[in-house]
C-alpha positions, 0 to 999 in steps of 0.5 A, spaced: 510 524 496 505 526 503 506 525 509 501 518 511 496 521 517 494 526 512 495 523 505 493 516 507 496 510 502 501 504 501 507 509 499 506 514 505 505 508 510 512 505 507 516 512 508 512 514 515 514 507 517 521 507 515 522 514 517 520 511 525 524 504 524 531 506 521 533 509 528 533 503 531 538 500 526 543 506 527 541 510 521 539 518 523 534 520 517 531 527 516 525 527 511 521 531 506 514 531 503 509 536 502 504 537 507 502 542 511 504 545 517 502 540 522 508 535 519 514 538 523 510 538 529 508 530 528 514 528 526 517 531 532 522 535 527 524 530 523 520 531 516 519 538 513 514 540 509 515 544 502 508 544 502 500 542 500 500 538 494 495 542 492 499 548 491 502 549 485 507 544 482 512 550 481 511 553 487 513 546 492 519 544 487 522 551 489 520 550 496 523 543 494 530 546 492 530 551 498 529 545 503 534 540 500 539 545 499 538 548 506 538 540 509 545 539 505 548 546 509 546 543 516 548 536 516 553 532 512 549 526 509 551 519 506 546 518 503 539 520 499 533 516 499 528 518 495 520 515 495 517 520 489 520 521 483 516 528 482 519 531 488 526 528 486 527 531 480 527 539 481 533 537 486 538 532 482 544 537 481 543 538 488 544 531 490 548 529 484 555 528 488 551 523 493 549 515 492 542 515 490 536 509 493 530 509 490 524 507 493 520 504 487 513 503 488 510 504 482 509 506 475 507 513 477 506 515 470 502 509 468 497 509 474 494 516 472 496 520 478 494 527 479 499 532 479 497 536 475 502 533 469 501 529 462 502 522 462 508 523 458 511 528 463 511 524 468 514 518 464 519 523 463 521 526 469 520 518 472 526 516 467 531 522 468 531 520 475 531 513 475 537 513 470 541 517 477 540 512 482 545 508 485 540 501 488 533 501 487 528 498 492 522 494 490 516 491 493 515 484 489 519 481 484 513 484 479 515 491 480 523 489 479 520 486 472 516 493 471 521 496 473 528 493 469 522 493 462 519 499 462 523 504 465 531 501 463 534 499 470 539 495 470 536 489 474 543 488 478 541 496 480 534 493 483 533 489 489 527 486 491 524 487 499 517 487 500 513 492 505 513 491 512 507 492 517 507 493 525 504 486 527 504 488 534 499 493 531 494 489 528 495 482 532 488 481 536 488 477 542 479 477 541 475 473 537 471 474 530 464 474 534 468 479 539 470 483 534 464 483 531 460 486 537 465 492 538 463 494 531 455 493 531 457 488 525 451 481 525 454 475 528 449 472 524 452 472 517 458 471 512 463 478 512 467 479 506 471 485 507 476 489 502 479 496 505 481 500 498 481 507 495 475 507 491 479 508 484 478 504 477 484 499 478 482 496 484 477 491 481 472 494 485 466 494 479 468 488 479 467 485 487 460 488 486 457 484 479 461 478 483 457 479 489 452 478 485 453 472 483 455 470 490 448 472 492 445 467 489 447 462 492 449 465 499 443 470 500 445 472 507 453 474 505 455 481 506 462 485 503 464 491 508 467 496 503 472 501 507 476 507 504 473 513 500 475 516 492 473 518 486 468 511 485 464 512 491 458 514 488 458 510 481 458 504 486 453 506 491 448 507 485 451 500 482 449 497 489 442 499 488 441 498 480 444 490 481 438 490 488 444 489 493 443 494 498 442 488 502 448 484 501 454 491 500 455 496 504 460 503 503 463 504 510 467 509 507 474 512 512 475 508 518 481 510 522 487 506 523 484 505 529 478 500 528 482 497 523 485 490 526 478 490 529 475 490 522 479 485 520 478 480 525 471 481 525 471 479 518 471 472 515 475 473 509 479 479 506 479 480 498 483 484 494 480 484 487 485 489 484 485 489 477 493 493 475 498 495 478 498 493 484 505 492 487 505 489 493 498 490 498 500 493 504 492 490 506 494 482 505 498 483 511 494 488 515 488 483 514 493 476 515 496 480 522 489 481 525 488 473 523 483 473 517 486 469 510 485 474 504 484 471 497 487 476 491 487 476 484 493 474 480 495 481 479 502 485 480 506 483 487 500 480 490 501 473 489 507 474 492 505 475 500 500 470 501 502 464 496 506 460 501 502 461 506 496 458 501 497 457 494 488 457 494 489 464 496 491 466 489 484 467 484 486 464 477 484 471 474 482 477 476 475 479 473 468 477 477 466 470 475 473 468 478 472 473 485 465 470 485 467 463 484 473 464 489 468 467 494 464 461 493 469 456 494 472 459 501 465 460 505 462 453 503 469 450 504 471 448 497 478 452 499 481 450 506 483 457 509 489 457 513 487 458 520 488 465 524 494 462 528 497 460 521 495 467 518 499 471 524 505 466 524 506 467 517 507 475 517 511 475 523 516 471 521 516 474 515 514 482 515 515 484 521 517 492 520 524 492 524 525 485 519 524 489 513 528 495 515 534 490 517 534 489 510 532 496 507 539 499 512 543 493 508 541 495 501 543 503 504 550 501 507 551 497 499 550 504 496 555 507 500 560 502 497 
């Protein structure tokens, strides 16, 4: 879909971070996406651009045709993978006479991306591609469902890996009260942290009324929220409108770089999404770094962190559950896992050259 350090997201992260790993297990892969000039400079040439996603939609479809068929011209591939439905679509008869993995990362028309596409379209154009794919990878068991349901894939076609993370990236070797001296954060109080984009479907009104409750009876609790969106005004004006200008604070961006120290600094990450939540790429992030995540019920989240602890898992989403499981976990209602536990469990299970391993087997079973 874009390229990660200019579009920030959990698909982009999983194509950026497949594109850097494959070599490593014998696979040459050449990348497209849109973006802007800087793509090819960043990726040492190994990705092109068909553009911003801000031009035109019929505009990076023709540039889409030019770079594939180029592509196709230069090398001889094995093999097409594609990430993004949208940008897969103008280059089917080009792609026709070879296999096709589909990396399924969510239902693109149901979560209301804006592309300058109705619902209906997007559906559309989703479903025409789909029934062209040789395999498809899913993140969670959740997604194979979605995925075989709503949209008529075969389920043997689908097979499910989850998304992987660099555990070297987000390994801490410092304590919390370290952490939280390199960020000025107080060492004096409870932190919950959440890093999510600031959109409907990530059940960020809901933490904030949950806070509320919490509150009450932990007065001196403090939620960090980090990442920017649409939402960001209506929840800062929601802050102040339920008195918790004292208690919740809008970090917005915070560059990767600062991200593990965040995580450590925290006592515990929540995941309040409320839909279409695949996978959860910020589960790992937040367990790699230490720190135990709670999460609702909702998409492939249960599945990262129920054998690590099933107490993980809220009942529901909505906010009198995150704010009663919040209680819970800071006054030791909920043993949490320790932060050994937390990062041993991710690097045995997530590492990314273990993911990739998987992903380059389903690669080769497309090509039998």
């Amino acid at each position: 879909m874009g390229w990660f350090s200019e579009d920030p997201g959990g698909l982009n992260r999983v194509y950026y971070n497949l594109l850097q790993h494959l070599p490593q297990f014998g696979i040459e892969a050449q990348g497209l996406v849109a973006g802007t000039s800087r793509v090819p400079c960043e990726s040492n040439g190994q990705v092109e651009t068909i553009g911003p996603a801000s031009d035109p939609l019929l505009l990076r479809w023709w540039r889409a045709r030019r770079a594939v068929r180029g592509a196709l011209a230069r090398n001889q591939f094995s093999l097409v993978v594609s990430h993004f439905a949208l940008y897969t679509f103008p280059v089917l008869d080009l792609i026709r006479p070879h296999p096709l993995v589909i990396h399924f990362q969510g239902p693109w028309a149901l979560e209301g991306m804006r592309r300058g596409l109705s619902t209906k379209a997007k559906g559309t154009i989703e479903r025409v591609v789909y029934r062209c794919g040789t395999r498809f990878i899913v993140l969670s068991c959740a997604f194979r469902d979605v995925l075989h349901r709503d949209y008529g894939v075969p389920i043997e076609r689908i097979r499910v890996i989850p998304g992987g993370i660099d555990v070297n990236q987000f390994a801490c070797d410092f304590t919390r009260r370290e952490a939280r001296e390199r960020l000025g954060w107080p060492h004096d109080r409870p932190i919950l942290l959440t890093v999510r984009r600031l959109v409907r479907r990530m059940g960020l009104d809901d933490l904030t009324v949950a806070m509320k409750e919490v509150c009450k009876r932990l007065p001196e609790v403090l939620l960090l929220v980090v990442g920017e969106g649409p939402l960001a005004e209506h929840l800062t004006a929601r802050v102040q409108s339920l008195g918790l200008k004292h208690n919740v604070q809008l970090l917005g961006f915070l560059p990767d770089q600062d991200l593990p120290t965040a995580y450590r600094a925290a006592d515990l990450t929540i995941v309040p999404s409320e839909a279409f939540e695949g996978f959860g790429l910020v589960v790992l992030e937040s367990l790699a770094a230490g720190t135990p995540a709670l999460v609702t019920p909702v998409g492939g989240l249960p599945e990262v962190v129920r054998d690590l602890s099933p107490g993980l898992v809220l009942p529901a989403a909505g906010a009198n559950s995150l704010s009663e499981g919040i209680v819970m976990a800071l006054t030791g209602g909920l043993v949490l896992p320790s932060t050994e536990a937390c990062q041993t469990y991710v690097q045995e299970r997530y590492d990314w050259p273990m993911i990739t391993a998987r992903v380059r087997d389903v690669y080769l079973e497309a090509l039998r």
